[in-house]
N, C-alpha and C positions, 0 to 999 in steps of 0.2 A: 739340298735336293739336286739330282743332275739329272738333265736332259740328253738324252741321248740323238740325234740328229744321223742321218747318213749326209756321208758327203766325197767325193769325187775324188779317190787317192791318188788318179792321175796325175792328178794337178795340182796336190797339196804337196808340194818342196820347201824345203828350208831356205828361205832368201835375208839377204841380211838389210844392216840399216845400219848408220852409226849415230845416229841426230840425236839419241839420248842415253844415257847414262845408267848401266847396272844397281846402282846401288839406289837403295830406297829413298832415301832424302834427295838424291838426285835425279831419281829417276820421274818422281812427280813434278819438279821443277819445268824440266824440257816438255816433258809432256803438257804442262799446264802451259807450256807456253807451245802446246801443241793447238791449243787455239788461242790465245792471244794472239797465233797466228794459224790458230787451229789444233794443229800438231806440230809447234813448229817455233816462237820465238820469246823473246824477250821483250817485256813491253815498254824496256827501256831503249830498245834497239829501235832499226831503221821502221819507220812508220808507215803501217800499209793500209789499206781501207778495203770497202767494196764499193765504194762509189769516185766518180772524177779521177785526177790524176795519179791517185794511190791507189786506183783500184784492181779490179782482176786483171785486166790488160793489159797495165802497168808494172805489175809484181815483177818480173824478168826484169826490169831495168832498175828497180829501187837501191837492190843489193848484189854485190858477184854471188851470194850466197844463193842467192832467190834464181839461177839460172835452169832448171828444172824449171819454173812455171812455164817457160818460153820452148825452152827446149825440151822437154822430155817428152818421150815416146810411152810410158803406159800411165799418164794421168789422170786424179780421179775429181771429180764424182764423172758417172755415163751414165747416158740414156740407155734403157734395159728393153731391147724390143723384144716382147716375151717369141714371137716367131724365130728370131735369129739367135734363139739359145740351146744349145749341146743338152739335152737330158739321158742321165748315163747312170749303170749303175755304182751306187756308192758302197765299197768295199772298206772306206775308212770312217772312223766317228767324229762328229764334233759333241763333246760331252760339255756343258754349259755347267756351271756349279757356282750358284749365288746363294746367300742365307743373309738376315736380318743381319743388317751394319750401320753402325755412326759415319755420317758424311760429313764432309765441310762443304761449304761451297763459297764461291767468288762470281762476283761481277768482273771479268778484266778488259773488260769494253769491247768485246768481239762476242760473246758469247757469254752465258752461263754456265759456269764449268763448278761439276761437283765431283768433290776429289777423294778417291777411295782411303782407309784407315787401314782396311783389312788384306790378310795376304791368304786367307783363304776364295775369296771370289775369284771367279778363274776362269777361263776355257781353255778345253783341249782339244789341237789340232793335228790330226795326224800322230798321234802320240806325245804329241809337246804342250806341254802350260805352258798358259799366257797369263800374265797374273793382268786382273783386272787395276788401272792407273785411277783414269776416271773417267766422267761421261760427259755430255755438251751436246746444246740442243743447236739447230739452224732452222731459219724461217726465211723462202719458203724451201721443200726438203732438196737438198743438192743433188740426190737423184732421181730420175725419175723412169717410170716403170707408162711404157710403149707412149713414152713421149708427156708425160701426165706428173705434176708435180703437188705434191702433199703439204697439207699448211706448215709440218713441223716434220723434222728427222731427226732423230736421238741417236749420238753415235758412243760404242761403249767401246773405250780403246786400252786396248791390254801390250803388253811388252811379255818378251821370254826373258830367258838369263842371255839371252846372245845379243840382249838390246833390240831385238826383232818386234815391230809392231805389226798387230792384230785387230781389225775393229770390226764389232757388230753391229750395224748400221737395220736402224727400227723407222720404217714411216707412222707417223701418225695424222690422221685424219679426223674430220669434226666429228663428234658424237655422246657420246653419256661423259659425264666425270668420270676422270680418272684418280682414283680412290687413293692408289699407290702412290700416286705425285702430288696428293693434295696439302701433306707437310712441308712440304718442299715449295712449291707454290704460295704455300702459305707467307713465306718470309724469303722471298726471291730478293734479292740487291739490285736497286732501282737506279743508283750509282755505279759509276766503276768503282773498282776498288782495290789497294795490293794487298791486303791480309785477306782468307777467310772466317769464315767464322762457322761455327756449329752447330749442325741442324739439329731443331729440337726432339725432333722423335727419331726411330731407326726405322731404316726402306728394305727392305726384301725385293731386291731388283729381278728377281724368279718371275713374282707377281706381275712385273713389265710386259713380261715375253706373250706374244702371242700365241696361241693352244696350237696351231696349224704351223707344221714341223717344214713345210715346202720352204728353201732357201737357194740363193745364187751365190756364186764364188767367181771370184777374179780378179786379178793379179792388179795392184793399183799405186795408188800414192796418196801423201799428206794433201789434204784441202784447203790449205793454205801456205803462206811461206814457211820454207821454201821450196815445197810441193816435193817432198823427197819420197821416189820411187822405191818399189821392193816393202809395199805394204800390202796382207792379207787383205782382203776387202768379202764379209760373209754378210748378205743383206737378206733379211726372213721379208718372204712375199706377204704374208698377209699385215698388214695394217696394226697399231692399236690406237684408241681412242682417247681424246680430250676433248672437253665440254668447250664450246664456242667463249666462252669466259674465260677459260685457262688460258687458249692459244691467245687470245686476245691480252689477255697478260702478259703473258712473254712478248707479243709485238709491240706493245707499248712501249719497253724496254729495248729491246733490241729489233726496231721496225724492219730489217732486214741483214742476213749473213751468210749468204749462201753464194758459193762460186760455180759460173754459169758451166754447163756438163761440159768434158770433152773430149776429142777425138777417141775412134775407140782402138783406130791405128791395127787391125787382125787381131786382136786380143780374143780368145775365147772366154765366154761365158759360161759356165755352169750349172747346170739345175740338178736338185738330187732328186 
């Protein structure tokens, strides 16, 4: 099924990336250690945290790799103040296209990261596929919408053929069960751990998406080490729901993972 979305041609340009690897066995690797450091490391490499001396404040100094956290100029997650956002007409599409797939997924002690099989899930931006990698939850949401921060944010991070990453960034908020993730939830990994394993039923991640097509765009970077710049950043405004029990799952596990917002440095926002 594809979702067809308006979205801001202006501002949808090709920007590059090098932090991970074309080819498919490689490319979920960097990715996956797109949050073991987010988007981003190796969890055998230099060790970083969200809390004390490894923490977010800390990143710039851990690694020469990690110098983007300190220094770089369009960092992400931001504060979305809905008043200070551009609404334009959109001239170009984001076409969204997920269907029923087997996941794996992994505890790798930063997050819950569930790692795609298929190379048909996808989004298109601007004319280009993204093939969907994988997806990973943070508690509470890294960004936040006119200052207001959500128990959980799902971000669904895709790469092109030019190694270019793309993520679709979902708040969720307390409310009914979430039906779609309740396989999934079912057998979450309570440990870290370095193999994944196999979820027992198949997700239709379509079913994730919120019905209300309203979304923001702007220009950003990895949320974790080493916070590398020249990532798409497409966040849908409305909300979807998990049952106070869910999220309460997930915090048990991982009681917090989310790197505090920042500067937004002139960067324009987007609304379609």
């Amino acid at each position: 099924m594809k979702l067809k979305l308006q979205l801001l041609s202006a501002v949808l340009f090709t920007t590059a990336l090098v932090a991970c690897s074309p080819e498919a066995t490689k490319t979920v690797e960097p990715v996956i250690e797109i949050e073991s450091q987010e988007e981003g490391h190796d969890l055998q490499a230099t060790n970083w945290s969200y809390t004390g001396d490894t923490g977010p404040e800390s990143w710039g100094e851990l690694d020469q790799t990690y110098a983007s956290c300190v220094n770089g100029s369009e960092q992400s997650p931001i504060n979305i103040e809905f008043s200070n956002v551009a609404t334009k007409d959109m001239n170009a599409t984001l076409g969204i296209q997920y269907e029923q797939t087997s996941f794996s997924v992994v505890n790798n002690g930063h997050t819950i990261q569930v790692d795609n099989s298929s190379e048909t899930n996808k989004i298109t931006l601007d004319g280009t596929d993204y093939r969907l990698v994988q997806f990973h939850f943070h508690t509470p949401s890294e960004h936040q919408f006119n200052g207001q921060q959500f128990p959980l944010e799902l971000h669904l991070v895709h790469q092109n053929d030019k190694e270019e990453l793309a993520v679709l960034g979902v708040m969720i908020q307390e409310g009914v069960e979430n039906e779609s993730l309740s396989s999934l939830w079912a057998g979450l990994p309570k440990e870290k751990t370095t193999d994944s394993s196999l979820m027992n039923e198949n997700v239709n991640l379509q079913d994730l998406l919120p019905k209300e097509p309203a979304l923001f765009y702007y220009e950003g970077s990895l949320t974790t080490p080493p916070c590398t710049e020249k990532v798409r950043w497409v966040l849908l405004e409305q909300p979807i729901e998990m049952s106070k029990k869910q999220i309460e799952a997930f915090q048990e596990i991982i009681p917090h993972n989310s790197r505090p917002v920042q500067p937004l440095n002139e960067r324009e926002i987007n609304k379609n």
